[in-house]
N, C-alpha and C positions, 0 to 999 in steps of 0.2 A: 296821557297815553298809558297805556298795558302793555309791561312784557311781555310776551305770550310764552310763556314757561311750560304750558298745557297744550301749546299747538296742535291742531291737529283736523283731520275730515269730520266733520260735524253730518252724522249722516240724518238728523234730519230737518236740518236748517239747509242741506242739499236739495233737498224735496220740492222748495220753490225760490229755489238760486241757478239757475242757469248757467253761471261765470261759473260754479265749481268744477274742478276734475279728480278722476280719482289719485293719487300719489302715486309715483312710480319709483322712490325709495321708503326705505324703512321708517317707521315710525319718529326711531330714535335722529337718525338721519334730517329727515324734514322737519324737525322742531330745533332741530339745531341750526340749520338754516335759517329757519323762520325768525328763530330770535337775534342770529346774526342783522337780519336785515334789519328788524326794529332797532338794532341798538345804531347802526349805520344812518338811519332816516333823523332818531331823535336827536344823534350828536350833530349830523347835517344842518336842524334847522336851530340847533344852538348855535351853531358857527356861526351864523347867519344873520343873529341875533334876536330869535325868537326864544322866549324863556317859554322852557317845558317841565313840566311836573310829570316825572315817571313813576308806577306805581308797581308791584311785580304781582303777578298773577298768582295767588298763594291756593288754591284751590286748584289748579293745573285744568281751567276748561278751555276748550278745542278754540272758541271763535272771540275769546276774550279781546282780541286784538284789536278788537271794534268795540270802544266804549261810547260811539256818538250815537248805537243804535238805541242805547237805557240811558242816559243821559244830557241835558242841552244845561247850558248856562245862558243869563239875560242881565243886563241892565237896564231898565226904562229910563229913557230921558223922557220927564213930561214939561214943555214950556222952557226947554233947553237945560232943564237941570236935571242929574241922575236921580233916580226913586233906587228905593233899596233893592238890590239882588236879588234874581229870583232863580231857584233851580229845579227844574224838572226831571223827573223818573216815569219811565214810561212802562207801557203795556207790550211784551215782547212774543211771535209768534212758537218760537221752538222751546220746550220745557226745559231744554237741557240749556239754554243761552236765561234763563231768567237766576238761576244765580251769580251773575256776574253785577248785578246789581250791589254794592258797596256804599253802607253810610261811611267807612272811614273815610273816603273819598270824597263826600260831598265834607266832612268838617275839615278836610285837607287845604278844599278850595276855598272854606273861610277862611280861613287860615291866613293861604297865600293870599286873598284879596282884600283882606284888613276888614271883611265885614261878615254880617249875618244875615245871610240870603232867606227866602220866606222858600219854601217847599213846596213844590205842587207833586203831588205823586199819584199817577194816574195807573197804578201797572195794576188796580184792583179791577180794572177793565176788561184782564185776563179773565175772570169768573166767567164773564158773558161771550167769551171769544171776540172781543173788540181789542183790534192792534194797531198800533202807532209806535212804530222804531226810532223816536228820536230824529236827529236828522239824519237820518238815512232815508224816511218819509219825507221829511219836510225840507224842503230848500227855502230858507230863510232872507229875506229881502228887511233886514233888521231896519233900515231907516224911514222905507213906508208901511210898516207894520201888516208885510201881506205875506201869507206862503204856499209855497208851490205842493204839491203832493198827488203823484199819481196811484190810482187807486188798486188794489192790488189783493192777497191774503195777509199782507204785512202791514197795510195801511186799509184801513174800515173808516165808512164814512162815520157812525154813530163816536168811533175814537177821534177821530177828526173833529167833530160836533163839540165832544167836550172840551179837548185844546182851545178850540178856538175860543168858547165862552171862557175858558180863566184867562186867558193872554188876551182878548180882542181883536186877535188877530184876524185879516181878511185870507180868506183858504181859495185860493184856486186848482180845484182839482177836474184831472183829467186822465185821460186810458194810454195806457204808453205800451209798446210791444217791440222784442227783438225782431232782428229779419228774419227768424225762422217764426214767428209767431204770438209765442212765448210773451205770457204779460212782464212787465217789464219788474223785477221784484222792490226796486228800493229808486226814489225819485232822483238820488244824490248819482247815478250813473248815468243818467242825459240831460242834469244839469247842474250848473255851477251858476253860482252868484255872488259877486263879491264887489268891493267899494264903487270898482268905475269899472267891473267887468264882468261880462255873461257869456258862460258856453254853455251851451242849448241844441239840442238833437233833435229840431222838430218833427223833422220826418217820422220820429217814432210813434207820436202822437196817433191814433186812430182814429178820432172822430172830429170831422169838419169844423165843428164849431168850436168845440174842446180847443184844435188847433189855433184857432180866430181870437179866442179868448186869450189863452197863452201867451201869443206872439203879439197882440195888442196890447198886454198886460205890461210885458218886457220891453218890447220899445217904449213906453210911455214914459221908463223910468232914466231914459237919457244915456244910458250904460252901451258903449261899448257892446257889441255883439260878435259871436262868432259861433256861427254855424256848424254842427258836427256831423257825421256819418254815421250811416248804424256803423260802419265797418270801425270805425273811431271808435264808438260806446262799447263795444269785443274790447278795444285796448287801451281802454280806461281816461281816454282823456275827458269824457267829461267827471270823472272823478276826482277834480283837482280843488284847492282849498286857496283861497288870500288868507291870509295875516299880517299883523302890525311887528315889526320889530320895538325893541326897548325905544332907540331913538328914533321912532315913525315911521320908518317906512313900511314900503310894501312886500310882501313876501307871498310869490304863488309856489305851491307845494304841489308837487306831484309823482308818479313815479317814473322811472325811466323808461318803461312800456309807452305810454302817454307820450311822454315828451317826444320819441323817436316816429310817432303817428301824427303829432300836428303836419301840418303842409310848414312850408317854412315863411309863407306869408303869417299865415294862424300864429307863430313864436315870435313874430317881428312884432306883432301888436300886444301879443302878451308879455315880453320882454319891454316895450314900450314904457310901459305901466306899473314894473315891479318886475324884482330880481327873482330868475327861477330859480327854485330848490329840487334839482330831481334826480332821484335814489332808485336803486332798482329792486325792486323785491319781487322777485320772479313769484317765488315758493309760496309766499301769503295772497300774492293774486291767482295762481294758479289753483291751488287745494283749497282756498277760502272765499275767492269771488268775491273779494274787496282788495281797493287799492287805497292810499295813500287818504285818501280823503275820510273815510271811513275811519282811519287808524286815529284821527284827531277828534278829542270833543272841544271846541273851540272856548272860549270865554269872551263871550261876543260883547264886546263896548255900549250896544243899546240895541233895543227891540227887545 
């Protein structure tokens, strides 16, 4: 996770984010906030008992707060055994968001993970204007080695293409739009995927078979399902995150927008499943059009 020390309207990552709005206090004001909330979220899911690596945002950029859009980590298990780490750097669409890309970061996570992950750095993608936001693109289904990604000006198929030949992963891609229209900008706001649970916005989906494909792909894999609204995808519930705590368990993360928008059947099931973690951070879903899920780059156990 990134302190966001730099907070702020990122006006031209606004340009195809819909969720953003303009601030309607000072500058100084809503970076204050914003960092409030991040420290509120990270100490959260340490209580929790999820270990978190914070990093502080030494260059002060606006939308830093979102490290899973330039960055994923991997483990492959092949024949039930781990293969070495692997970490990816991606192709980002707003110039002003591509320095937030950080080698100290990536030898950080050696570091913390006792190993020396292999590199894939795809962000020379940018020359040809081919983008893939990390998971913000991708919704990752790590243990059948398949991912979700709708298509978008953040997600191109040809950066797609190349993903998937270095990982092998299987890409399911499809056209997703709000209720006003508007292409849907980043795959990880109408849907979630995690050990034994899915939340999924299909109605967002636009094309018949696109939808057929998706909703065949997701059931297949045994997981729990829960249905969203567009009116839900406005309030971030599908932008919620599982994690493993130290001693195993399950941990869904999200913010308290989300949480106060499930139905209260939708929390009875997710609660079922693992303990919720959820924090309010008005300020950074408001001015940045990301929530809680975005704020994590996960360190995913395999895929």
């Amino acid at each position: 996770m990134i302190r966001p020390t730099g907070f702020g309207r990122d006006e031209e990552a606004a340009g195809t984010n819909s969720f953003m709005h303009m601030p309607t206090e000072t500058v100084e004001k809503v970076r204050e906030r914003a960092m409030a909330e991040f420290d509120t979220l990270a100490q959260s899911l340490e209580t929790a008992g999820v270990e978190v690596l914070v990093f502080e945002d030494e260059l002060g950029l606006p939308d830093s707060v979102f490290p899973n859009n330039w960055i994923s980590f991997h483990q492959p298990i092949e024949n039930g055994q781990p293969e070495n780490p692997l970490i990816i750097t991606y192709p980002m669409l707003a110039e002003s968001r591509r320095k937030e890309r950080r080698a100290e970061v990536l030898d950080a996570v050696a570091k913390f993970t006792h190993t020396t992950p292999d590199h894939i750095d795809l962000s020379g993608l940018e020359e040809t204007g081919d983008i893939l936001e990390g998971t913000g693109s991708l919704v990752l289904d790590r243990v059948n080695n398949v991912a979700y990604a709708c298509l978008s000006g953040r997600t191109t198929e040809p950066a797609l293409d190349a993903w998937s030949d270095e990982t092998g992963y299987r890409v399911i891609r499809f056209h997703s739009a709000d209720a006003d229209g508007n292409p849907v900008y980043h795959t990880n706001v109408v849907l979630s995927l995690s050990e034994h649970l899915i939340v999924a916005c299909l109605e967002s989906i636009t094309d018949p078979d696109e939808y057929e494909l998706v909703e065949s792909t997701l059931k297949a894999t045994g997981r729990d399902i829960i249905q969203i609204s567009l009116d839900q995808v406005v309030h971030f519930c599908g932008n919620i995150l599982g994690l493993g705590t130290k001693d195993g368990r399950t941990i869904f993360a999200m913010s308290q927008t989300a949480y106060e928008h499930f139905t209260n059947a939708q929390l009875e099931l997710v609660e079922s499943l693992g303990q919720v973690v959820h924090v309010a951070i008005p300020t950074i879903e408001y001015v940045a059009g990301g929530s809680v899920r975005c704020m994590i780059a996960e360190l995913g156990i395999s895929g």
